[in-house]
C-alpha positions as CSV (number, residue, x, y, z in Angstrom):
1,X,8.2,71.6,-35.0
2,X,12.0,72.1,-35.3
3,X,14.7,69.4,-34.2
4,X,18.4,70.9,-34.3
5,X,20.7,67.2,-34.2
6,X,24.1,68.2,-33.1
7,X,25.5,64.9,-34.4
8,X,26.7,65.6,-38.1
9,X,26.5,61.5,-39.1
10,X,23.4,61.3,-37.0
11,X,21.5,64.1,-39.2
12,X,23.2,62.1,-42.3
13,X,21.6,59.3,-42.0
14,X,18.1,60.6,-40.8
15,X,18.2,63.0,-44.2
16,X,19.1,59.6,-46.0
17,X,16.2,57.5,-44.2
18,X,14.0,60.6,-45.1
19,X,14.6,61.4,-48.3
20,X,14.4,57.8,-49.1
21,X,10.7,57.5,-47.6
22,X,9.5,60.8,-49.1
23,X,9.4,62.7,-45.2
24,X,10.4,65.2,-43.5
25,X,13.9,64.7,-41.8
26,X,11.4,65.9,-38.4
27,X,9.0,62.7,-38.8
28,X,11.8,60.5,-39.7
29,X,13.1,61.3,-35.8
30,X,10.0,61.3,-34.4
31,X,8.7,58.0,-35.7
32,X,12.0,56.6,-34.3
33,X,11.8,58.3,-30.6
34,X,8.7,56.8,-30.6
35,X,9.3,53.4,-31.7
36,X,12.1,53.3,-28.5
37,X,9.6,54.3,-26.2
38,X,7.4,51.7,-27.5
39,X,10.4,49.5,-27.0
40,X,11.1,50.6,-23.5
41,X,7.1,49.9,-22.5
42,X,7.1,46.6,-23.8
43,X,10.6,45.6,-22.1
44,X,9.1,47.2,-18.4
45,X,6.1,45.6,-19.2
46,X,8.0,42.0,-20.0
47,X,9.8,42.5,-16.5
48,X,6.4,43.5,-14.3
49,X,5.0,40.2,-16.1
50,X,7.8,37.9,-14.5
51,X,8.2,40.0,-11.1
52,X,4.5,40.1,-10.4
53,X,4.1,36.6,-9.2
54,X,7.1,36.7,-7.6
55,X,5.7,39.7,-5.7
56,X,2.4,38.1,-4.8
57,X,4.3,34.8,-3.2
58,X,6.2,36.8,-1.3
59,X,3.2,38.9,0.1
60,X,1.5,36.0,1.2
61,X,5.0,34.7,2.7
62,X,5.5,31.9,0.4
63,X,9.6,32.7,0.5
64,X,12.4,30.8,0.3
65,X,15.4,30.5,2.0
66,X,17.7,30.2,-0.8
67,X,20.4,32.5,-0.9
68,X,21.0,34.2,-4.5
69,X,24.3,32.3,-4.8
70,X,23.0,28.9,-4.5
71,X,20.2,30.0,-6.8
72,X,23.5,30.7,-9.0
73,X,24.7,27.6,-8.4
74,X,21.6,25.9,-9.1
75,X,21.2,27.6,-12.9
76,X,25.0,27.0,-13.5
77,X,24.7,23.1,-12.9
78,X,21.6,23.0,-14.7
79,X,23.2,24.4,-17.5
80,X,26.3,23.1,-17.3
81,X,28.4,26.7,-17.1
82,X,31.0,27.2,-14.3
């Protein structure tokens, strides 16, 4: 497989990580485009967790009438920010 990295500093410090692991400059890139797609999965996964039963009340009409500003509101004086 052949990368080409445009990004002179970029290739730098991939050649550094490389050589200091005993790689390829090719794995070295790889291992880290898939460690950010790992990344990215567990952050979409994080967000379906919290909007799912969200989701679900709202399907079976459990909704509120709060508007998101005095949902705002709410937070902020709990937290005490203003």
């Amino acid at each position: 497989m052949q990368i080409e990295i445009n990004d002179k500093a970029l290739a730098g410090k991939l050649e550094r990580i490389a050589h200091q692991d005993g790689v390829p400059v090719e794995q070295v890139a790889i291992d880290l485009i898939n460690s950010a797609l790992d990344d990215d999965a567990a952050a979409i996964k994080a967000l379906e967790d919290f909007l799912q039963p969200r989701i679900d009340r709202a399907r079976r009409g459990e909704t509120v009438d709060t508007t998101v500003e005095e949902i705002f509101s709410q937070v902020r004086a709990e937290l005490n920010v203003s």
